[in-house]
N, C-alpha and C positions, 0 to 999 in steps of 0.2 A: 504494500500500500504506500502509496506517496503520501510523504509529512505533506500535512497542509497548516494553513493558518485560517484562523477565527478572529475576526476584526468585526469589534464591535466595541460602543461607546454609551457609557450611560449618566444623565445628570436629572436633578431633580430641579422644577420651576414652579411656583405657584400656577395652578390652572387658569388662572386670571390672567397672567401676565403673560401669557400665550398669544402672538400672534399667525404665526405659518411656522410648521414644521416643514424642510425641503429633503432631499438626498442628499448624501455628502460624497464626494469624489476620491477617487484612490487611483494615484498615477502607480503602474504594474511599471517595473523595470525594464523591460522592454519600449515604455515611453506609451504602452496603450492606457486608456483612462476605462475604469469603470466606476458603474455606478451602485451604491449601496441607499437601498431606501430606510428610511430612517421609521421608526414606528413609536406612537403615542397611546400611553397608557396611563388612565387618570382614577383615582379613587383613594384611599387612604391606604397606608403600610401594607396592614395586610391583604386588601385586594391587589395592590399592584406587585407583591411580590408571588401570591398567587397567578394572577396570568403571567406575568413574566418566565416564570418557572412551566406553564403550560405552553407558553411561547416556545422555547427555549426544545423543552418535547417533542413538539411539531413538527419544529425545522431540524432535527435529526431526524424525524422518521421520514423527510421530504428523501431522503438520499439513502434508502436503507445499503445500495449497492456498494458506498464507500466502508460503510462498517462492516461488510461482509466480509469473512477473512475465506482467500479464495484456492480451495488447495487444486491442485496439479496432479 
């Protein structure tokens, strides 16, 4: 399996003081750019660390074929 990296970013805002969430940019060493969508998740501690951690579940089972260990 190839090393990969997990790039991801988290801060916390008043929901008030919220006005656009965008995507943020990731220049790859090759000089190509992708793009990473950024996601919002509002409610008190323990709702947002519950979906987040459901988040987090999701998008591992979105790729099951990388955590499959693949024998020969």
């Amino acid at each position: 399996m190839a090393k990969l990296a997990l790039v991801y970013g988290m801060r916390l805002f008043p929901a008030d003081d919220l006005g656009e969430v965008s995507e943020a940019v990731i220049t790859l060493k090759d000089g190509r750019v992708a793009r990473l969508t950024m996601h919002l998740i509002e409610g008190n501690k323990e709702q947002i660390e519950e979906t987040l951690q459901q988040s987090v579940e999701a998008f591992f089972e979105m790729y099951p074929e990388i955590w499959t260990l693949r024998r020969t």
